[in-house]
C-alpha positions in Angstrom: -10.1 -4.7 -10.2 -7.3 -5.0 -12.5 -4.5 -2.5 -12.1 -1.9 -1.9 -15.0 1.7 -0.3 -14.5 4.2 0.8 -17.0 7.4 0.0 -15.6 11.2 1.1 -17.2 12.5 -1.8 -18.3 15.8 -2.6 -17.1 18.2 -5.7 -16.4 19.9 -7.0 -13.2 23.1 -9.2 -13.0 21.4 -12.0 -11.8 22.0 -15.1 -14.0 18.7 -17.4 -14.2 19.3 -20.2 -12.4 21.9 -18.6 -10.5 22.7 -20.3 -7.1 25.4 -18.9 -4.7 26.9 -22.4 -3.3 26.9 -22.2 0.7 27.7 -24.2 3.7 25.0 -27.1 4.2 24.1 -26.8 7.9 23.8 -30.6 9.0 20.3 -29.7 11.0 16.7 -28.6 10.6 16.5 -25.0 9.9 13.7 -22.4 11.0 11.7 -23.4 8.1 11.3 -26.4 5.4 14.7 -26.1 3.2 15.8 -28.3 0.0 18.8 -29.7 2.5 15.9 -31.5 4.5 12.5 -31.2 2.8 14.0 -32.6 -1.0 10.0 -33.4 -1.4 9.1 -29.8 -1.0 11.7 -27.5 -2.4 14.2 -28.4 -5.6 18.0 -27.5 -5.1 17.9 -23.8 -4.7 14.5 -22.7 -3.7 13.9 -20.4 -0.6 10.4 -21.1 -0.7 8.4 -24.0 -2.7 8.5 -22.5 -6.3 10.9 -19.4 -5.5 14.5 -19.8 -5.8 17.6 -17.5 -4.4 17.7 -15.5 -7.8 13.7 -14.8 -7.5 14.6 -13.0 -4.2 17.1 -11.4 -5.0 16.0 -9.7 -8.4 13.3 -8.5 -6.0 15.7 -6.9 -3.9 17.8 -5.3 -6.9 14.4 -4.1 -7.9 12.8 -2.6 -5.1 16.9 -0.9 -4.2 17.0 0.6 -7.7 13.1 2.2 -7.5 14.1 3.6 -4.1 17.7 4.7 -5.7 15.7 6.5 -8.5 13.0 8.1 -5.6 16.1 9.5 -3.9 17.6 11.3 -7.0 13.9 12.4 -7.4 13.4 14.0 -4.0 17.3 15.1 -3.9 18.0 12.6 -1.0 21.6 11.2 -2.7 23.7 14.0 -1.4 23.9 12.6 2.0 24.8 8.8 1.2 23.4 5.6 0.1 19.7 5.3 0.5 18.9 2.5 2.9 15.6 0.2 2.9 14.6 -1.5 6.7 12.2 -4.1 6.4 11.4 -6.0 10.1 9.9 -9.3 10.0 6.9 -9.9 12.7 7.0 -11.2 16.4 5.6 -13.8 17.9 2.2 -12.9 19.7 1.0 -14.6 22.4 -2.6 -15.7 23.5 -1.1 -16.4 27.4 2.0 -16.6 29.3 3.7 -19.2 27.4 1.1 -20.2 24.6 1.7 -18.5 21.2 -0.8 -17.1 18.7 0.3 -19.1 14.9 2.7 -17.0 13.7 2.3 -14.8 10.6 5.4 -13.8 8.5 5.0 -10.1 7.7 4.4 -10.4 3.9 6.8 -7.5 2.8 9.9 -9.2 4.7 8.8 -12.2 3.2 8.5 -11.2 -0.3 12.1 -10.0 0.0 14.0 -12.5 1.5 11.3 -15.9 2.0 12.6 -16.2 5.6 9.9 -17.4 8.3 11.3 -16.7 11.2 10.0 -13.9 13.5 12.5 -11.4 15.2 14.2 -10.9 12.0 15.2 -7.8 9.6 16.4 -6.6 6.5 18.5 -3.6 5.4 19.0 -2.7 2.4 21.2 -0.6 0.6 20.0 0.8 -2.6 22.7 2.7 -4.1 24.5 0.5 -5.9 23.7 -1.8 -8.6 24.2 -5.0 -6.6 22.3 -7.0 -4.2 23.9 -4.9 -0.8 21.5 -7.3 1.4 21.9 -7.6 4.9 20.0 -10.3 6.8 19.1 -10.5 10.6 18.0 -13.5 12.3 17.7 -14.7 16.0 20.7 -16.1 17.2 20.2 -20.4 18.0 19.4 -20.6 21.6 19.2 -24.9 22.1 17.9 -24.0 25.1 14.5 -22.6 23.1 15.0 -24.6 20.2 13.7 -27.3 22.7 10.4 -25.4 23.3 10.3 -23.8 20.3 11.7 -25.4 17.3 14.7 -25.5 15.4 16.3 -21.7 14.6 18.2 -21.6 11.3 20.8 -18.7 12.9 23.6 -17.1 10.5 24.6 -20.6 9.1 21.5 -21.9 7.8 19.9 -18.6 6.9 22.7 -17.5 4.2 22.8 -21.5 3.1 18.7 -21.0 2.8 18.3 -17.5 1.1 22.1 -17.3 -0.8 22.5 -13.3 1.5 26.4 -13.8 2.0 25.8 -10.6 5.0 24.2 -12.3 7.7 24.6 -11.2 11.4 22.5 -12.3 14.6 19.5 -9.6 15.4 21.0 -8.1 18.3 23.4 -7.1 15.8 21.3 -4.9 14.0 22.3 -1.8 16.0 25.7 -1.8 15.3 24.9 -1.6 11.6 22.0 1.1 12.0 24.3 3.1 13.5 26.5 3.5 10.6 23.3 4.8 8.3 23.5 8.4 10.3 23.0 11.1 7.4 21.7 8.4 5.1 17.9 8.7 4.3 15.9 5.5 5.4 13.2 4.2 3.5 11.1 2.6 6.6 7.3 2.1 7.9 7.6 3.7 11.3 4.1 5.0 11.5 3.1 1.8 12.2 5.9 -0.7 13.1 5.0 -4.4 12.3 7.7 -5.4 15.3 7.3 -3.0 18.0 10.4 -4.0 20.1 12.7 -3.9 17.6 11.8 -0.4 16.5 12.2 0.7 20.0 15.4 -0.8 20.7 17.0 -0.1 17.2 15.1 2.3 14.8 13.3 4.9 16.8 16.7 6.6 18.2 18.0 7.0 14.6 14.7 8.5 14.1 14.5 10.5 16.8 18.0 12.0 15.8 17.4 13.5 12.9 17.6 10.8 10.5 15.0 11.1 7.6 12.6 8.3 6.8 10.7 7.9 3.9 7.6 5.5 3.3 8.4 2.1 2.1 5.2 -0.2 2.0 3.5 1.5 -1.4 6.8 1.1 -3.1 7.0 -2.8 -2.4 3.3 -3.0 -3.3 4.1 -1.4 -6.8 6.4 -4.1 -7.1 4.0 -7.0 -5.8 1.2 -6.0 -8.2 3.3 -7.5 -11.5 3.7 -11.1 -11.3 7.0 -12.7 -12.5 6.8 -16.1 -14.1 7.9 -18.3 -11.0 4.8 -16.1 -9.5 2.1 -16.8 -12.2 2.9 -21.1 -12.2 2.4 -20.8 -8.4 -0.9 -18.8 -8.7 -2.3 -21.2 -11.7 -1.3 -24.2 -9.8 -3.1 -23.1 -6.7 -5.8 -22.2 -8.9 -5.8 -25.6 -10.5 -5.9 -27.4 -7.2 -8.7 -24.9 -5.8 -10.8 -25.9 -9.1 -10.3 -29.8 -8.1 -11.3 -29.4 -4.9 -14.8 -27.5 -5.8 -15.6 -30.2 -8.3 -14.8 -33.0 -5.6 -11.9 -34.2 -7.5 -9.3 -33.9 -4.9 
């Protein structure tokens, strides 16, 4: 079923093309990047086909919906409204052997970061990208067992967020959002431990959360460009491979 949305146009200052030029770690990050996969990704894609600036006008676009909810329901008065997103964990079938992991697709649509034990917070009162990115701090110890970790370094070299801190950091900044309303999915957390150890006290103290998935999902359902060569090239290849082409 087809599903059509007028949406209020209006423009971002994001430049096409725009890159933010960053640090090149000298490593493997958490995930394929154009510093050591140049056959995958071009110069400046977080993802294969989706650059920094697709991520980011997501961001500015899902901050200034949730800016214009806030005027709407009168939540403005008590500071800038604030989007969590938190990325999966990793599941495990027995002691030490994982399930594959699954990115959880709303953190990935936002920031095209792979890694599990992440987050994402938002700020959505302001006109610019107010991004700030969480990811596991490098442990060479697991990295061993586990792969490489792109930590702070790689992760705003990857995805062009200049705000990047270590998870365990994320309650420090949470902390600062008292009186602030939250735009968050707490009914059903998609990482359980981290929304024990860092959201559920805010909650639980009076700060107000608002649902956040249906708001993303307006914003999924209409395709940018960069979005529509992906699907018709995956539809291409699909076609090849039913007519024994491939």
């Amino acid at each position: 079923m087809l599903c059509c949305v007028r949406l209020q146009r209006r423009s971002f200052g994001v430049k096409a093309g725009t890159w933010r030029k960053t640090k090149v770690p000298p490593r493997y990050l958490g995930q394929p990047s154009p510093f050591t996969h140049p056959h995958l990704l071009k110069h400046g894609e977080v993802t294969p086909g989706l650059t920094q600036t697709e991520f980011e006008l997501r961001r500015q676009r899902l901050a200034a919906l949730i800016a214009t909810n806030a005027e709407r329901l009168g939540a403005t008065n008590s500071g800038c409204p604030v989007a969590i997103v938190l990325s999966h964990p990793i599941r495990y079938m027995t002691n030490d052997i994982p399930y594959p992991f699954h990115q959880n697709q709303e953190f990935l649509y936002l920031t095209g970061i792979l890694e599990p034990d992440s987050a994402l917070v938002l700020c959505c009162g302001s006109h610019e990208d107010q991004a700030i990115l969480f990811v596991p701090r490098r442990d060479p110890a697991r990295e061993l067992w586990d792969g490489p970790r792109s930590g702070k370094e790689g992760a705003a070299a990857l995805t062009g967020i200049e705000r990047v801190h270590n998870t365990e950091e994320l309650g420090l900044v949470l902390k600062s959002l008292k009186g602030t309303t939250v735009w968050y999915d707490g009914s059903q957390p998609c990482h359980p431990q981290l929304h024990q150890t860092y959201i559920q006290p805010l909650l639980e103290g009076g700060l107000m959360g608002r649902p956040l998935r249906r708001l993303i999902h307006s914003l999924r359902v209409i395709k940018s460009p960069a979005e529509l060569a992906l699907m018709k090239e995956a539809g291409s290849i699909t076609a090849q491979v039913r007519l024994g082409r491939a």
